[in-house]
C-alpha positions as CSV (number, residue, x, y, z in Angstrom):
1,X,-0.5,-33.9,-28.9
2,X,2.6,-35.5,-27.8
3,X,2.3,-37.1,-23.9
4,X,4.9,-35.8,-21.7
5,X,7.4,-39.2,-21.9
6,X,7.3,-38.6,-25.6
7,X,8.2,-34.6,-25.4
8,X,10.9,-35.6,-23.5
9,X,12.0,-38.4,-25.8
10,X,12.3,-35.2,-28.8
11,X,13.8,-32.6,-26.4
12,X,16.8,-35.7,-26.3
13,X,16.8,-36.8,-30.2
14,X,17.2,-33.2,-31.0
15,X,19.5,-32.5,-28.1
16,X,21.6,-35.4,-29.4
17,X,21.7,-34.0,-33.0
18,X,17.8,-35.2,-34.3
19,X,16.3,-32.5,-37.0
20,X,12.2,-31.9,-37.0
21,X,11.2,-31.7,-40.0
22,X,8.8,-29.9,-42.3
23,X,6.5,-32.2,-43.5
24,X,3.8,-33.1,-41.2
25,X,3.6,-37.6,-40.3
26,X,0.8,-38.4,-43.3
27,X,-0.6,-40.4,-41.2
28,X,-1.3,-38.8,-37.6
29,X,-0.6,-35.2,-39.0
30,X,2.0,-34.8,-36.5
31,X,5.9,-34.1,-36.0
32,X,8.6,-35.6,-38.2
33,X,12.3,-36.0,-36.7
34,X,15.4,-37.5,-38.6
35,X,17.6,-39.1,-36.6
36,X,20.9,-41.0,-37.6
37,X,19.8,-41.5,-41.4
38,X,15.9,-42.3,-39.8
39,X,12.8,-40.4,-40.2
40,X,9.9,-41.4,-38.2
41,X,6.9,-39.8,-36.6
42,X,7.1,-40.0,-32.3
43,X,3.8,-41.1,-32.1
44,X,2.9,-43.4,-35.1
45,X,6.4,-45.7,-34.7
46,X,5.6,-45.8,-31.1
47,X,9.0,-45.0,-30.0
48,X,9.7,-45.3,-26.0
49,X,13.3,-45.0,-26.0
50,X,16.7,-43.7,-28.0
51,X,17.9,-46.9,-28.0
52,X,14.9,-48.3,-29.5
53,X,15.0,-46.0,-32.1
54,X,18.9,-47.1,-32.8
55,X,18.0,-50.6,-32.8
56,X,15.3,-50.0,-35.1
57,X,15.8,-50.2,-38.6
58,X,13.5,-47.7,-40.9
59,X,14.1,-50.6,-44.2
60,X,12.7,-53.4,-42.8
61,X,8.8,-52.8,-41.7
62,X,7.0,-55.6,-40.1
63,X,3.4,-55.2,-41.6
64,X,2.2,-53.7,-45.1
65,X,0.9,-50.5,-43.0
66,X,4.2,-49.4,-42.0
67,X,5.3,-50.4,-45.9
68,X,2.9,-48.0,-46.5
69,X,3.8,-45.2,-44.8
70,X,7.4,-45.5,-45.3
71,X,6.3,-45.1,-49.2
72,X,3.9,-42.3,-48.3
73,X,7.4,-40.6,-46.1
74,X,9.7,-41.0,-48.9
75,X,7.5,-40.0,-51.6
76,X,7.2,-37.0,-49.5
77,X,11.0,-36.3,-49.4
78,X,11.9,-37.1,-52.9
79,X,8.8,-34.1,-53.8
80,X,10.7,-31.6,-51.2
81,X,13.9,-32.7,-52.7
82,X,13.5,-33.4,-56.5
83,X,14.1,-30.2,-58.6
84,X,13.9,-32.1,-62.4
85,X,10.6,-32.3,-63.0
86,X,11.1,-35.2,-65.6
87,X,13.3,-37.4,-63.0
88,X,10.2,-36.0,-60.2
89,X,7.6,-37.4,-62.9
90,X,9.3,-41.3,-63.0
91,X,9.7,-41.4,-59.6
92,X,6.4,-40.4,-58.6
93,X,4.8,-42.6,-61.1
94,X,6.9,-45.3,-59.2
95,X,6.3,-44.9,-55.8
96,X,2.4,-44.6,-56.9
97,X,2.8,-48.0,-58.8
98,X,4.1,-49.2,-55.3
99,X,1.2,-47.7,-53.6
100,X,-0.8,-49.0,-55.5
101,X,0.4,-53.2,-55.4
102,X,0.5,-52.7,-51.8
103,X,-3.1,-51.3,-51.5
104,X,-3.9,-54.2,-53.9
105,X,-2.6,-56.8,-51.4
106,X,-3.9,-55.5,-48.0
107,X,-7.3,-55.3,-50.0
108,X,-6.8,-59.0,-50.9
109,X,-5.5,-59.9,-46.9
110,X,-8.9,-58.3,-45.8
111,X,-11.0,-60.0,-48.0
């Protein structure tokens, strides 16, 4: 559940044009907004602030987590979106592939 500071921050992202979308965060389970071009969960990207989330670019995570989940959030969007199922086939394979490397290195940074 979303603490009252981060209610608030949603009530103003969708005040100020923000859409909640349908898909649940694959992560926490929770809310996804898209805000100017971004979608990000309120309570996994830890976002305090509108201005943050301005200032915050969606294409440049910081750790392979977040590369991650962004792949997890996109290869969710392209599913909703994607109405070829040939074209849905490639790209699915290739956000797996992705998946997949990445798992493959944050296995090998743990070990």
């Amino acid at each position: 559940m979303l603490s009252k500071e981060k209610r608030t921050l949603v009530a103003e992202i969708m005040r100020r044009g923000g859409t909640l979308l349908a898909e649940p965060c694959p992560k926490c389970g929770g809310i996804m907004l898209k805000y100017k071009g971004k979608t990000f969960c309120p309570n996994c990207d830890n976002i305090k602030s509108i201005e943050e989330l301005e200032g915050k670019s969606e294409t440049k995570p910081t750790d392979l987590q977040e590369i991650d989940d962004l792949l997890l959030r996109r290869l969710l969007n392209v599913l909703k979106q994607q109405s070829d199922d040939e074209k849905t086939s490639i790209i699915v394979l290739n956000y797996l592939n992705a998946l997949k490397t990445l798992r493959e290195m944050k296995n090998k940074n743990e070990s």
